[in-house]
C-alpha positions in Angstrom: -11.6 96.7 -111.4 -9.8 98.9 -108.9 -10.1 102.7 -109.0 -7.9 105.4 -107.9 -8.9 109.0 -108.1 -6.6 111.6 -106.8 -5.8 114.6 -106.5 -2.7 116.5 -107.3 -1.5 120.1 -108.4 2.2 119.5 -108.8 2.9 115.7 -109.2 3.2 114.2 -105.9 -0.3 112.4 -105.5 -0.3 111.3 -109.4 2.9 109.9 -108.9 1.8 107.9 -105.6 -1.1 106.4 -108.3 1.0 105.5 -110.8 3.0 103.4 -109.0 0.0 102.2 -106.8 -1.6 101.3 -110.2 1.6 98.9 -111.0 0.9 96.8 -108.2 -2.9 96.5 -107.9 -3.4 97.2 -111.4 -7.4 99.8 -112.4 -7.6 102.9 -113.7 -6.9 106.5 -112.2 -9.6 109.0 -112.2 -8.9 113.0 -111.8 -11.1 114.1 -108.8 -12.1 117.1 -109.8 -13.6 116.0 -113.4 -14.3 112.8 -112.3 -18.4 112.4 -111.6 -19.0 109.3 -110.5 -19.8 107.7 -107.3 -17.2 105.3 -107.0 -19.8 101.9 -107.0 -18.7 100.8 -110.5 -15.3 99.6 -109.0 -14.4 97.0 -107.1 -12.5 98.4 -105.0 -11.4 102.9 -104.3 -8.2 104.2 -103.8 -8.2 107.7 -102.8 -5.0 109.5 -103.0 -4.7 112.9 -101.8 -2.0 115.4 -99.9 -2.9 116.7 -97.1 -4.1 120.2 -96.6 -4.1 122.3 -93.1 -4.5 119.1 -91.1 -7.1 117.9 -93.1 -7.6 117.3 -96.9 -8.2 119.5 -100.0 -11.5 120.8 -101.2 -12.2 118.5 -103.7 -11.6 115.8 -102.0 -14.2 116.8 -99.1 -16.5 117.5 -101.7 -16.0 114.1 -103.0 -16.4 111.5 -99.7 -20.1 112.6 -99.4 -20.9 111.6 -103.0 -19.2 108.2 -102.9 -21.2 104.5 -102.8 -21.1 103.3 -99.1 -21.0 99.3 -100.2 -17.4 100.1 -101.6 -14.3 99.2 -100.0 -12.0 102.3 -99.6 -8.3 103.1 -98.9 -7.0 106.4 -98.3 -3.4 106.9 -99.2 -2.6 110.6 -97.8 1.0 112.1 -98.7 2.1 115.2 -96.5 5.3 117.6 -96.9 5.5 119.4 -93.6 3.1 117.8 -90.4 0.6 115.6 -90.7 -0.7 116.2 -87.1 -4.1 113.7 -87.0 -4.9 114.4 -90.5 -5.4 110.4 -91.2 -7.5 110.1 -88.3 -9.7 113.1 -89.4 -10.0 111.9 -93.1 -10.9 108.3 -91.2 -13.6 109.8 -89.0 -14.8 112.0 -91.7 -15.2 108.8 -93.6 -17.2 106.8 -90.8 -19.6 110.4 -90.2 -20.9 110.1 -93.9 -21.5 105.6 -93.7 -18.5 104.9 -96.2 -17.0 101.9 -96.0 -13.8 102.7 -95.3 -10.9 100.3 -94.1 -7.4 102.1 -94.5 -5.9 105.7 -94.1 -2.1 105.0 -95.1 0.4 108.5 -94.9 3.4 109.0 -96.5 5.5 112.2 -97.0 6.3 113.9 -99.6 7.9 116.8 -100.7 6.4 119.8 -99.3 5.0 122.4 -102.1 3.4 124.7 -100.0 6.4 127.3 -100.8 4.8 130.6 -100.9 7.0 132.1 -97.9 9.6 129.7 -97.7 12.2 128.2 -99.5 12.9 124.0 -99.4 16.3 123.1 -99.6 17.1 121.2 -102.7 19.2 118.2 -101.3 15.7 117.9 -99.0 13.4 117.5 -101.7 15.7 115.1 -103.3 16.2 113.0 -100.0 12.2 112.9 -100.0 12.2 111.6 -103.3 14.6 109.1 -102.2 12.7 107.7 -99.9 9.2 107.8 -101.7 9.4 104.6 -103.5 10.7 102.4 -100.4 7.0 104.3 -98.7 4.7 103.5 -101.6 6.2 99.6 -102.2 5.2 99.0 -98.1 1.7 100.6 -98.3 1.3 98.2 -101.2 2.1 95.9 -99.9 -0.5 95.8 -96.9 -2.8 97.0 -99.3 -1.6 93.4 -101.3 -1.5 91.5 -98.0 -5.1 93.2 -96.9 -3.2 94.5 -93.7 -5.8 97.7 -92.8 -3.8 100.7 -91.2 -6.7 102.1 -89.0 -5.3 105.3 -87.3 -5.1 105.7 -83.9 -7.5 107.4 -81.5 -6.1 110.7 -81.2 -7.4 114.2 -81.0 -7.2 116.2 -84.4 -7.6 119.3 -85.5 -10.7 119.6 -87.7 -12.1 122.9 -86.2 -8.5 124.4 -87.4 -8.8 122.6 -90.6 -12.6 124.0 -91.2 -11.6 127.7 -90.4 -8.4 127.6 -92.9 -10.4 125.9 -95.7 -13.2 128.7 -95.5 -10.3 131.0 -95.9 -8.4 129.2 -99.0 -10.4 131.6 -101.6 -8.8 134.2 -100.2 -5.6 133.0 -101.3 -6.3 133.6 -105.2 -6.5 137.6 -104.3 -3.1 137.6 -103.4 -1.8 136.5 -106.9 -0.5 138.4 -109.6 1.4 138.1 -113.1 4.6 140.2 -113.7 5.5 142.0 -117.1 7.2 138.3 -117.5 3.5 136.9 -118.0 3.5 135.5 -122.3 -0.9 135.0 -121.3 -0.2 131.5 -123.1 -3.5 130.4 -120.9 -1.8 127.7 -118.5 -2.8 128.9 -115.3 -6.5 128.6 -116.1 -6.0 125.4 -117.8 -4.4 123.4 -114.9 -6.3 125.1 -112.1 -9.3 122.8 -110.8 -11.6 125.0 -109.4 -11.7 127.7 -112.9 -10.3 130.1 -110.6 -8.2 132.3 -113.5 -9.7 133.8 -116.6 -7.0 134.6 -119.0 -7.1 136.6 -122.1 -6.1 139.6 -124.0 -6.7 141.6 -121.2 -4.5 140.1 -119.0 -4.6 137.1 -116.2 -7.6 137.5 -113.6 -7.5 135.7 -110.4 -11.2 134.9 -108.9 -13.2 134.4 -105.9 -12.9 130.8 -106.1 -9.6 129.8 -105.5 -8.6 126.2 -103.3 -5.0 126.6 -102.1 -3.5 123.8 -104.6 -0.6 126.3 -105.9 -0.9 124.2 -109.3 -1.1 127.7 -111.2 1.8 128.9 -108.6 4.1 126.1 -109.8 3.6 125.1 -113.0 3.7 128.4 -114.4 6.1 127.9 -117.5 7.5 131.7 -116.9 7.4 131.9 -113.2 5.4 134.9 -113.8 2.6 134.0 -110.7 3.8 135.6 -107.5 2.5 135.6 -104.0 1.9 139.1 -102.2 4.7 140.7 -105.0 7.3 138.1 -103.6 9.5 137.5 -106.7 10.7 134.0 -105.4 12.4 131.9 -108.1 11.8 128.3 -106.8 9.1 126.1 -107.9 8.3 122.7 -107.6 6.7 119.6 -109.7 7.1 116.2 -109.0 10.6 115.0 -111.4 9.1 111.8 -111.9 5.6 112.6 -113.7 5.1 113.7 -116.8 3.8 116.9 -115.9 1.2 117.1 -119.1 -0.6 114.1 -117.1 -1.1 116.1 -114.0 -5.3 116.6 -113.8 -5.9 114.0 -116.3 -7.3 110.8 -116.2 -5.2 107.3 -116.9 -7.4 104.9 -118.5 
């Protein structure tokens, strides 16, 4: 059986599974409550969006843990640059013995939208074009076509210094009066970075730069640095209640 464990905040990398899992068939697994090592599949598919040139926490948290006899594929999906990050992930892989055979990249629509505002015909052009990107990476997956990246400098040491700085991120949150403390936030984040309660909504030391609270708050009532921006984005084509679970 084929797994693919992902990771996703707002839809884009769950979306890239499902329609992975249509072709190649297995089960998805949720990265950060999945436990495993990866050696009771077949085969691993790792789908994940890339994250300052490099990959999110979880997912560097995961490689280390992961069977080396397996056969992996990295499907990466990116929204602004990608800038070597498939040739990082790829190196990364080789550093801790996995066996690893493909990094594929596609993009995506960016949801890193805490300054900046994507136009809407954009994201929908993105969209567009999503499908035609996932139907050819499966099909050199089907074909067993590996998609080794290129030589190329990257830029871990940037991606190292911005990752030790992600936590930092959560202490710029806050809730306006528009906050109803139904508990969402702290239900969809992965790293149990917001307590909420009676008291109000607490942001924590903890936090990994995924924006899932960001976005998916039902009230819009998360802001950045006071910045009462209106846009938000999940991925149209996901059920959004199936975001962080697991598809059996």
């Amino acid at each position: 059986m084929n797994g693919i464990l992902y990771f996703s905040s707002t839809g884009n990398s769950l979306y890239i599974s499902q329609k992975l899992r249509e072709r190649i068939g297995g089960v998805i697994r949720y990265i950060p409550t999945y436990e495993g090592d990866g050696k009771e599949f077949e085969k691993l598919f790792l789908v994940t969006p890339i994250y300052s040139y490099g990959m999110p926490a979880h997912v560097f948290d995961l490689l280390p843990r992961l069977d080396k006899n397996v056969e992996l594929t990295v499907i990466q999906n990116y929204g602004g640059m990608a800038c070597g990050a498939d040739r990082l992930m790829y190196d990364y892989a080789l550093r801790l013995g996995l066996n690893i055979k493909s990094v594929y990249k596609m993009q995506m629509p960016e949801n890193f939208t805490l300054t900046f505002t994507v136009p809407k015909f954009y994201l929908k052009s993105v969209l567009k074009k999503a499908d035609g990107s996932i139907n050819e990476i499966s099909d050199a997956i089907e074909r067993g076509d590996y998609a080794v990246p290129a030589r190329r400098k990257t830029r871990e040491e940037k991606f190292l210094k911005n990752k030790s700085n992600w936590h930092l991120i959560g202490g710029e949150f806050s809730v306006t009066k528009d906050c109803v403390r139904c508990g969402k936030c702290a239900l969809v984040c992965p790293s149990k970075n917001i307590v909420a309660n009676e008291n109000g909504i607490s942001f924590l030391d903890a936090c990994v730069a995924c924006l899932g609270c960001y976005h998916r708050c039902p009230q819009k009532a998360i802001v950045y640095r006071k910045r009462r921006k209106k846009d938000r984005y999940v991925n149209p084509n996901v059920d959004e209640s199936q975001i962080g679970k697991d598809l059996i």
